[in-house]
Biotite code that builds the C-alpha atoms (Angstrom):
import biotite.structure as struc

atoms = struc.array([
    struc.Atom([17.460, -2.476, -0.727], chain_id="A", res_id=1, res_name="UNK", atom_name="CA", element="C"),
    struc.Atom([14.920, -3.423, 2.165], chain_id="A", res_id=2, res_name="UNK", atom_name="CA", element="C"),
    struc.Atom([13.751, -6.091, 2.793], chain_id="A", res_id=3, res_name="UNK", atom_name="CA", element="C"),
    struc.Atom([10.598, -5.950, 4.768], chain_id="A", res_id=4, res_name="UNK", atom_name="CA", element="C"),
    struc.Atom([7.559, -3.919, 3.813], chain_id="A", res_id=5, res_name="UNK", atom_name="CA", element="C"),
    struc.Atom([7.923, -1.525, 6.607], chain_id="A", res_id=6, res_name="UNK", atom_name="CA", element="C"),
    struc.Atom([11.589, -0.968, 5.264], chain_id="A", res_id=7, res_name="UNK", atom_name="CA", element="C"),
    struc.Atom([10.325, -0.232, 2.151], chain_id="A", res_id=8, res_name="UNK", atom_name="CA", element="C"),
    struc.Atom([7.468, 2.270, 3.674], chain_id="A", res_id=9, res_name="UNK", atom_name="CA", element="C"),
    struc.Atom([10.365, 4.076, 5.662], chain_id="A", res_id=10, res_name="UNK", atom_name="CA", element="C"),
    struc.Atom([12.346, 4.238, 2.799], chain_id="A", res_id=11, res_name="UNK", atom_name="CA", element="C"),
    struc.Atom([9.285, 6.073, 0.703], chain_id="A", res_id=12, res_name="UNK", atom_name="CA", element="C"),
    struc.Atom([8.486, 7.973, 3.976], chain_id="A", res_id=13, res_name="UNK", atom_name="CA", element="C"),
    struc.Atom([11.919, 9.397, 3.804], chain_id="A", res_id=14, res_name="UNK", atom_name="CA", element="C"),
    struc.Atom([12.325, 10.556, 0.670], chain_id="A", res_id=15, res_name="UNK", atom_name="CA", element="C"),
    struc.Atom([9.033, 12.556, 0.367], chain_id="A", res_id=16, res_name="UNK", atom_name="CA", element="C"),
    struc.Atom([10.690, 14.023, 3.886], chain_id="A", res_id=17, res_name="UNK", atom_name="CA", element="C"),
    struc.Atom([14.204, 14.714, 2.495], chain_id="A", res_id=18, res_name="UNK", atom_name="CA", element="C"),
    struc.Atom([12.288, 16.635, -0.372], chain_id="A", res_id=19, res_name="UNK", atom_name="CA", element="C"),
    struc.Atom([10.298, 18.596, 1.557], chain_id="A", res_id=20, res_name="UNK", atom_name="CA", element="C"),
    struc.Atom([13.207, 19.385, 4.103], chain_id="A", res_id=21, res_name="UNK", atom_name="CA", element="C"),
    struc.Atom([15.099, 20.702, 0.912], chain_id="A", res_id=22, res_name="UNK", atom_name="CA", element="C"),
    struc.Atom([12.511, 22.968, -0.341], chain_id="A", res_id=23, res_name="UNK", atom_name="CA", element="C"),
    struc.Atom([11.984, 24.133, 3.176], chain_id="A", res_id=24, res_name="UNK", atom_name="CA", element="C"),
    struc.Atom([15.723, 24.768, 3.699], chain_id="A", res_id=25, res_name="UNK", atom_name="CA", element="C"),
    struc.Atom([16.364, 26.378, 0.529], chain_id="A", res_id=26, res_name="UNK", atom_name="CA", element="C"),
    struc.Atom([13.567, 28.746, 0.588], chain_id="A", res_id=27, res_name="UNK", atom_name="CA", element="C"),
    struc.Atom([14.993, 29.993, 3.583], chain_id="A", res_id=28, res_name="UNK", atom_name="CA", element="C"),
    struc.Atom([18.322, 30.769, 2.724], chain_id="A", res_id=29, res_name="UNK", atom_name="CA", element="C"),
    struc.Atom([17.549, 32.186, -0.994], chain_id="A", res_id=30, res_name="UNK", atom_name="CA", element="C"),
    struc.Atom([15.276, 34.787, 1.299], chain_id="A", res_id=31, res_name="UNK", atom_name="CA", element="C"),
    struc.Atom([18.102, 35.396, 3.828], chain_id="A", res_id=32, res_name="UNK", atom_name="CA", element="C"),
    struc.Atom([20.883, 36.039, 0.668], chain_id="A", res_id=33, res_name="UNK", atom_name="CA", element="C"),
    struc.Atom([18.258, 38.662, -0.989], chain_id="A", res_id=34, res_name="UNK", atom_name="CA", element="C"),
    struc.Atom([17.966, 40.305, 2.415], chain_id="A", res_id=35, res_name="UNK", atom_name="CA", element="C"),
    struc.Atom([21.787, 40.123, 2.442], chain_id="A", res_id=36, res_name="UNK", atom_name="CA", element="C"),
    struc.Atom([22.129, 41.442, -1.209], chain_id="A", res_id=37, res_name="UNK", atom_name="CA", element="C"),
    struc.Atom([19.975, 44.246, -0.374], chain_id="A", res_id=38, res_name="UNK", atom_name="CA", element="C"),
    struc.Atom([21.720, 45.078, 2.386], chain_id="A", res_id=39, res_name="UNK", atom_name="CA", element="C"),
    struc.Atom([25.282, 45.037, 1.191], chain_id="A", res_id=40, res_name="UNK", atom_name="CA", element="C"),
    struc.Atom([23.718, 47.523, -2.081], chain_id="A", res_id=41, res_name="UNK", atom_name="CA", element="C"),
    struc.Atom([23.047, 49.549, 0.248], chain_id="A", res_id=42, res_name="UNK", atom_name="CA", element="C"),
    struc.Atom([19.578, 49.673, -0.643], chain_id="A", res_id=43, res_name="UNK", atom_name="CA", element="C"),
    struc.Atom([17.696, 50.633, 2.253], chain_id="A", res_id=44, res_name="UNK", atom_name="CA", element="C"),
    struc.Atom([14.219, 50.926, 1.191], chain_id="A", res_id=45, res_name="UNK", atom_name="CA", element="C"),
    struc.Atom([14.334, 47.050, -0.329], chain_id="A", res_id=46, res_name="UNK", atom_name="CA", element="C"),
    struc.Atom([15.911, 45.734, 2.411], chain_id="A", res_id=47, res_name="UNK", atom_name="CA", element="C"),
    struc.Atom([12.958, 46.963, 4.669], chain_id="A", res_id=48, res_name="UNK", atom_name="CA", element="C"),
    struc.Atom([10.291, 45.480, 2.104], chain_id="A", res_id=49, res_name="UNK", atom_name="CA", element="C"),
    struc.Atom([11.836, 42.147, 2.219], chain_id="A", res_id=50, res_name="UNK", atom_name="CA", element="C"),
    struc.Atom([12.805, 42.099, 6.146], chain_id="A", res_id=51, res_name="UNK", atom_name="CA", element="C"),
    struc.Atom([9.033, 41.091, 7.151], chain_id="A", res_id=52, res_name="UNK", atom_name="CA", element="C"),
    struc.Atom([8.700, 38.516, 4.084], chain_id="A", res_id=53, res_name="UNK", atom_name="CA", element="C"),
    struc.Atom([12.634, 37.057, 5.580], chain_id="A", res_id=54, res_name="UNK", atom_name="CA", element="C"),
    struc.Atom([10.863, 37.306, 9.293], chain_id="A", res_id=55, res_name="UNK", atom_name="CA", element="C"),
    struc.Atom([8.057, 35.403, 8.391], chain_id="A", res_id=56, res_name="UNK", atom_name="CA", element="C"),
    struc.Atom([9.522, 32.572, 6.375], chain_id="A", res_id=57, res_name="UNK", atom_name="CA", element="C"),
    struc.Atom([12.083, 32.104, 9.327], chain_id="A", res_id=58, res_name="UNK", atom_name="CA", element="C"),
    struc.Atom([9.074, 31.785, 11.870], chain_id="A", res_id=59, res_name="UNK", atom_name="CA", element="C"),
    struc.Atom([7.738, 29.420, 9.159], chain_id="A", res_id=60, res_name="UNK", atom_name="CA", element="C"),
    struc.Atom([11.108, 27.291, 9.251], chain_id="A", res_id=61, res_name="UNK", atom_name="CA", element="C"),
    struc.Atom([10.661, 26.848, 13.199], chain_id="A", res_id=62, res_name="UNK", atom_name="CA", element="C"),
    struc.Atom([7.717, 25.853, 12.651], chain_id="A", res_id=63, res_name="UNK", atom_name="CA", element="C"),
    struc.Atom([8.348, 22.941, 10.064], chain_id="A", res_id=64, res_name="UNK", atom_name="CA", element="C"),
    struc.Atom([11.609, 22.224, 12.084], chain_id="A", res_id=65, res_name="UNK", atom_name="CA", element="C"),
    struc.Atom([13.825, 23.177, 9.235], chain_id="A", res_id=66, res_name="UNK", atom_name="CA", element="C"),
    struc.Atom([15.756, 25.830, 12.215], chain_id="A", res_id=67, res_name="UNK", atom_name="CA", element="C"),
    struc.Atom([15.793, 25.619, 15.705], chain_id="A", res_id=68, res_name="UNK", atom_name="CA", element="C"),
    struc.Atom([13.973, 28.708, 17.684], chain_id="A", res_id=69, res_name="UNK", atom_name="CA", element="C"),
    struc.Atom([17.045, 30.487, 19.291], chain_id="A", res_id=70, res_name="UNK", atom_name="CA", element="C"),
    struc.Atom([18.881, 30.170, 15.519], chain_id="A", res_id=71, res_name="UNK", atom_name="CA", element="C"),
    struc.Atom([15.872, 31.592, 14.310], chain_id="A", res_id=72, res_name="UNK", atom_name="CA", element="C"),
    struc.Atom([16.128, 34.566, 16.899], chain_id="A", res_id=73, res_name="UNK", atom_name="CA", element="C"),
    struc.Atom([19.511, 34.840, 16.376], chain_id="A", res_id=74, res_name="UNK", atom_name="CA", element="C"),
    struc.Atom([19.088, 35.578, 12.520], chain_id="A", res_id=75, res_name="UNK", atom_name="CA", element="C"),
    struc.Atom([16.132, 37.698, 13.462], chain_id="A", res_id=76, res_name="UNK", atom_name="CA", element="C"),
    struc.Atom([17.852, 40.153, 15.688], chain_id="A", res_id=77, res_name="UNK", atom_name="CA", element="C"),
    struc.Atom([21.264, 40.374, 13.149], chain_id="A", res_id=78, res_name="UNK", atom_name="CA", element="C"),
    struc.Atom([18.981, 40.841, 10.361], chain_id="A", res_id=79, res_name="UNK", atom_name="CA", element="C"),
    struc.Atom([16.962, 43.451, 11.867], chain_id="A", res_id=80, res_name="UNK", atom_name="CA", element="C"),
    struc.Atom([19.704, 45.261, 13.347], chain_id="A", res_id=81, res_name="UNK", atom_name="CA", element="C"),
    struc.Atom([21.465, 45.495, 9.852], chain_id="A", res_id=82, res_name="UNK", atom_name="CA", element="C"),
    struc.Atom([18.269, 46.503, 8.321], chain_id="A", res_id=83, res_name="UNK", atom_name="CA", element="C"),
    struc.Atom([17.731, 49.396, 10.993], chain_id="A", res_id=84, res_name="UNK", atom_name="CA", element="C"),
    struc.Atom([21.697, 50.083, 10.753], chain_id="A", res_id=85, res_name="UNK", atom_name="CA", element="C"),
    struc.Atom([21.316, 50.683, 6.753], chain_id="A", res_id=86, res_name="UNK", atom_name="CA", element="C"),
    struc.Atom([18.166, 53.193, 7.541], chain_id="A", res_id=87, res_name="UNK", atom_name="CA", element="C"),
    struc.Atom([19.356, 54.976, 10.344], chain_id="A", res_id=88, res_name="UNK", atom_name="CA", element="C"),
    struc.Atom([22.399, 56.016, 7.980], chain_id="A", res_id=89, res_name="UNK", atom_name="CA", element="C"),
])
């Protein structure tokens, strides 16, 4: 328990954080897997729907500081490269 008001602000402070880092976190990743499940189907013309929607939420993620910029990249370029893999077949 704190014990001085500004304890107790910090405390409330970090909670509303903690819940908005969550959301944040696990909007990404339930993007990435259906990228990922469209992928391993095989399903080509999904997984290129969905690859600017994954793009864009990523960006967003940087942006909230939910993923750092060269992660972000990094997931960018593998996911793209899949996705062009899977059409080029």
């Amino acid at each position: 328990m704190p014990n001085h008001k500004s304890a107790e602000k910090r405390d409330r402070q970090n909670a509303v954080r903690n819940a908005i880092n969550t959301t944040n976190r696990s909007r990404l990743r339930s993007t990435i897997k259906k990228l990922r499940s469209a992928l391993a189907a095989g399903n080509a013309q999904e997984a290129q729907a969905l690859l600017p929607q994954t793009i864009s939420v990523i960006d967003k993620s940087v942006q909230k500081g939910v993923l750092h910029r060269n992660a972000a990249a990094r997931h960018k370029a593998r996911l793209t490269g899949h996705v062009n893999e899977l059409a080029a077949k």
